[in-house]
C-alpha positions in Angstrom: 0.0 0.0 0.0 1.7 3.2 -1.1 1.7 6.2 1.3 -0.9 9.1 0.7 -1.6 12.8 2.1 -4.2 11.0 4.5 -1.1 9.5 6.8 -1.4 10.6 10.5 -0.9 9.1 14.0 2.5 8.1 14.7 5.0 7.2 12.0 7.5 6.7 14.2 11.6 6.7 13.1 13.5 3.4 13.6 16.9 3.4 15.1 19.1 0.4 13.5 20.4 -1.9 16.2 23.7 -3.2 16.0 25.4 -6.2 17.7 28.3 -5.1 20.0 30.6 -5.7 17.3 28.7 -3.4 15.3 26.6 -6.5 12.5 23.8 -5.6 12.3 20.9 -7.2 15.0 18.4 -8.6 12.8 16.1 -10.7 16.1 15.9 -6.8 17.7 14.6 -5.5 14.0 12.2 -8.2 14.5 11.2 -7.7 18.1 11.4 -3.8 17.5 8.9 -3.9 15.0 6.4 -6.2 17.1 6.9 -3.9 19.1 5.7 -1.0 17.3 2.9 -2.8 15.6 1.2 -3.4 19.4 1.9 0.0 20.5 -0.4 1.7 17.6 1.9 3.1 15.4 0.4 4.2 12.0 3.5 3.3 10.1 7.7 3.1 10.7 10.2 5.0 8.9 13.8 3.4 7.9 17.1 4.3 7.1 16.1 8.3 8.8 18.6 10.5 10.3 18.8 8.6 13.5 18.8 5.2 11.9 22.5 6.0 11.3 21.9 5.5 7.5 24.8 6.6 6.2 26.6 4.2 8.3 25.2 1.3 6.2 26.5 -0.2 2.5 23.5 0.3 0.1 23.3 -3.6 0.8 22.7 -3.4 4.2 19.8 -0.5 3.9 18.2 -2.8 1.8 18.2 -5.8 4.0 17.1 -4.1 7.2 14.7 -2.5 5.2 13.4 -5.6 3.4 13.3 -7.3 6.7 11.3 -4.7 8.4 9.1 -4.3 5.5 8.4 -7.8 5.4 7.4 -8.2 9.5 5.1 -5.2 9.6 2.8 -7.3 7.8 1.7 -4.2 5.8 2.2 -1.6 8.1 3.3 1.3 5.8 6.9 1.7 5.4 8.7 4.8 5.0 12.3 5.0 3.6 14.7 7.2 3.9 16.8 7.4 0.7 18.7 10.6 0.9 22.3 10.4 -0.7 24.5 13.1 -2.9 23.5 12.2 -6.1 20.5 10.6 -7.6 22.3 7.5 -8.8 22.2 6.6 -5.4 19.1 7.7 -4.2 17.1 6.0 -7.5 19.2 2.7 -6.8 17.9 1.9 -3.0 14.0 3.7 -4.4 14.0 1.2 -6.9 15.0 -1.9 -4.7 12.8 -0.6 -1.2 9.9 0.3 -3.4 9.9 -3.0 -4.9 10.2 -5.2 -1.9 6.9 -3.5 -0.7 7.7 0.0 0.4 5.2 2.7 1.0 7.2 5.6 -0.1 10.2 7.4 0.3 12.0 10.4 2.5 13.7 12.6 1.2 16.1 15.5 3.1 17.4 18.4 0.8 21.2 18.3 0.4 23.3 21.0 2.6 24.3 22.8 -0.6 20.2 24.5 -1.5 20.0 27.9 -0.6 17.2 29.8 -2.3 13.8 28.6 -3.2 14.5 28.0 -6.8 17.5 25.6 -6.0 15.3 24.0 -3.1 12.3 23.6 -5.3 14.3 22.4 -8.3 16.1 20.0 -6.5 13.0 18.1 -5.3 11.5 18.1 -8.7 15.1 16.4 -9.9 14.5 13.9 -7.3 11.0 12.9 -8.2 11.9 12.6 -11.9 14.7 10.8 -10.8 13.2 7.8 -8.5 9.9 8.1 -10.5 7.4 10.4 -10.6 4.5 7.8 -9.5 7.2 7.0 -6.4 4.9 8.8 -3.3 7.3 11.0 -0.9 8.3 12.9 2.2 9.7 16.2 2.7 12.1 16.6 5.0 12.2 19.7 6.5 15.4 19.9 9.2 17.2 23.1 8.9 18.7 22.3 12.0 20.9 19.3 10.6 20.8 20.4 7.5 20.9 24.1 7.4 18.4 24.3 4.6 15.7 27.1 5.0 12.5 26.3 3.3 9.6 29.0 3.6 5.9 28.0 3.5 5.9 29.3 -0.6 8.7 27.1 -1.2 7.4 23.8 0.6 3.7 24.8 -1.3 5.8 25.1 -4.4 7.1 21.7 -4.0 4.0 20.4 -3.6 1.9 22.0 -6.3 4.7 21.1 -8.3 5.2 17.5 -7.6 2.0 15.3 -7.4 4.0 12.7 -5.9 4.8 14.8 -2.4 1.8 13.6 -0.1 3.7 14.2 3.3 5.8 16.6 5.3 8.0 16.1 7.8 7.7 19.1 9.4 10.7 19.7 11.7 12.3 23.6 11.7 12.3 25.3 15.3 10.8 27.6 15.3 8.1 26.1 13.2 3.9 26.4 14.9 3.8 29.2 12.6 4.9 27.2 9.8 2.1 24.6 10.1 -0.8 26.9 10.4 0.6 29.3 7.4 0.1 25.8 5.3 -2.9 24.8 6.5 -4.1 28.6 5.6 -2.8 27.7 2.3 -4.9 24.5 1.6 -7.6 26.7 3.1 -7.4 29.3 0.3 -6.9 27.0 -2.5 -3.0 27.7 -2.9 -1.9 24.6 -2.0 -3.4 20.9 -2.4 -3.8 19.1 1.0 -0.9 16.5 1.9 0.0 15.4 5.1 1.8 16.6 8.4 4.0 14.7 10.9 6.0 16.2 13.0 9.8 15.5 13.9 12.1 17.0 16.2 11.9 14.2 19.1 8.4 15.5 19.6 9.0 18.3 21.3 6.2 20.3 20.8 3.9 18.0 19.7 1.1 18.9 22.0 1.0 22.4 20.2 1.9 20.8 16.9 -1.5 19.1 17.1 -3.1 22.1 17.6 -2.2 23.7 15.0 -3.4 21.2 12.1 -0.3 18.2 12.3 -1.6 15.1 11.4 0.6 13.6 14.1 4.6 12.7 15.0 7.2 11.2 12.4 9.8 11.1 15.2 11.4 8.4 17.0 11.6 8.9 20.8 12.2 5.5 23.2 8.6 6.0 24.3 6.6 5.8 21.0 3.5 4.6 22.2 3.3 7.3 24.5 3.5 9.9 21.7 0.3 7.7 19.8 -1.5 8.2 23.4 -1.2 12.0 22.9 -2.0 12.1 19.2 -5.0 10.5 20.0 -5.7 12.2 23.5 -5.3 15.3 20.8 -7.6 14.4 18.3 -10.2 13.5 20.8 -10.4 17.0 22.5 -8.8 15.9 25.2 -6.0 18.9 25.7 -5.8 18.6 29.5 -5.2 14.9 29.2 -2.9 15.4 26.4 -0.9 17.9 27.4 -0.6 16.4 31.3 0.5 12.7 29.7 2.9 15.0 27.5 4.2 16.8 30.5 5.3 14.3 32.2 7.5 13.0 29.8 9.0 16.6 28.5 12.5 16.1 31.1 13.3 13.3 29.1 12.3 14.4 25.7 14.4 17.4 25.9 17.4 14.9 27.2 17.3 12.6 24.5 17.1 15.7 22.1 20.9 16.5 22.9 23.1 16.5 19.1 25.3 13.9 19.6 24.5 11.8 22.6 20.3 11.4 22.2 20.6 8.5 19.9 22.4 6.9 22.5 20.0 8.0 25.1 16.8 6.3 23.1 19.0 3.0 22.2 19.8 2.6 25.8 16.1 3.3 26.7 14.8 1.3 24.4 17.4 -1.6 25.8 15.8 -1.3 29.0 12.5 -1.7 27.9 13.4 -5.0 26.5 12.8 -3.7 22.4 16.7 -4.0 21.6 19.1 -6.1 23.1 21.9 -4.0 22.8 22.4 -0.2 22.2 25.0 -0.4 20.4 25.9 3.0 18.0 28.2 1.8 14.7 31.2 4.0 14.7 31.3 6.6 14.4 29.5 7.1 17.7 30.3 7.4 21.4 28.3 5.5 23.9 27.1 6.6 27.0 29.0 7.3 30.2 28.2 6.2 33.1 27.2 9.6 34.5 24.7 9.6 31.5 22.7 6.9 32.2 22.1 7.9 35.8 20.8 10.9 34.8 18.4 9.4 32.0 17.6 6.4 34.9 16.7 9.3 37.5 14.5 10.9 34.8 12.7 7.3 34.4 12.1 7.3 37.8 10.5 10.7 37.7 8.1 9.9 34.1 6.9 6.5 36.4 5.6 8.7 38.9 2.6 9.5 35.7 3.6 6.5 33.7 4.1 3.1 35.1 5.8 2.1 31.1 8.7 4.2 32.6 9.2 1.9 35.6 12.0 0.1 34.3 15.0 -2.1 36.3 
């Protein structure tokens, strides 16, 4: 089933585990995505950001993400495919898309400065995987210093019938969503959908202000799918209160650097991985760390009892 502007919940971003040794752990892909499939998620996303993609050979992304394709038991499937030159990118499109992915997600290189270079870049990509390929905007300027204006992102999406989704994650961005959703309002732009990044950290107000939901990662997905759909049921206080609690150790695991070890060593704890392992490059945490992401545990279990971990 290809992914369409309708996608909303909780897409949530894989990490990649590794074995110690750094081989990839192909029984905690398989227990991770059981894992996501009983805690609501709408749909995963491979090979993102903080799935350590470029860390892989193109036939490693292809296995982990045939593998997790194949176990969702069609669960949509997002893949990230950025690379530096099309070649690339169309090579692991063509071989995702035709083990069963949904679509595809697509970050703008570093290099894009004004809207004509963003915009024509996107339309290069498209024509390059295939226009009928469905994907995702990736909107990080953060990471990837790329500043894309509402007229730019409605641009790429009036121009590119293929681009159902945005992954809306500048800081910051409220603004951002509503100026879009003003857009479909007037007629400017077509609908497509919006999921929201950036660890979740402001997805109670994201909700708000039209997002469709979270295309994050976060060790506590299933809590983030609790608070879309506290959200869409009018629940704010609720929402905002189950949110609250766990805002200490969203900001933590935010950190450049270090949160990727922070969710891998959550997630270890919570018995999804059994390691949490970063491939080198990447520094695991010390010891001081993980006391401070164990005492913020403590204090989320006071309002959640998932976070009561040993």
């Amino acid at each position: 089933m290809k992914l369409t502007t309708t996608a909303s919940g909780v897409i949530v971003i894989a990490p990649t585990p590794f074995l110690p040794g750094g081989a990839i752990d192909n029984a905690s892909i398989d227990r991770m995505t059981d894992f996501f499939i009983a805690s609501g998620m709408t749909g995963i996303t491979v090979l993102g950001q903080l799935g350590e993609a470029p860390k892989l050979e193109h036939a490693e992304a292809v296995d982990v993400a045939t593998r997790v394709i194949s176990r969702a038991s069609g669960l949509p499937i997002i893949v990230g495919v950025s690379a530096p030159g099309f070649a690339a990118m169309r090579a692991l499109t063509n071989d995702v898309m035709s083990a069963g992915a949904a679509g595809v997600m697509i970050a703008p290189p570093n290099t894009l400065r004004t809207d004509d270079q963003i915009a024509t870049y996107y339309k290069q990509a498209s024509e390059a995987i295939g226009t009928d390929v469905p994907f995702v905007i990736q909107d990080y300027p953060l990471t990837f210093s790329v500043q894309m204006t509402p007229a730019v992102i409605r641009r790429i999406v009036m121009e590119n019938p293929a681009c159902v989704m945005l992954k809306h994650e500048d800081w910051p961005g409220l603004d951002k969503i509503s100026t879009l959703r003003n857009y479909e309002r007037d007629g400017s732009m077509r609908h497509i959908s919006i999921l929201c990044g950036n660890n979740a950290l402001f997805l109670d107000f994201e909700m708000e202000r039209g997002a469709d939901g979270a295309n994050t990662g976060y060790c506590f997905p299933d809590m983030l799918a609790d608070v879309v759909r506290l959200s869409a049921a009018g629940k704010r206080d609720e929402a905002h209160d189950l949110f609250d609690a766990h805002l200490p150790l969203i900001r933590y695991e935010q950190q450049p650097g270090p949160g990727l070890a922070v969710r891998k060593y959550v997630m270890m704890k919570r018995g999804i991985l059994s390691h949490d392992t970063l491939r080198k490059p990447g520094a695991a945490l010390s010891a001081v760390a993980k006391a401070e992401v164990d005492y913020l545990l403590s204090r989320v279990a006071r309002v959640d009892a998932r976070a009561l971990l040993k």
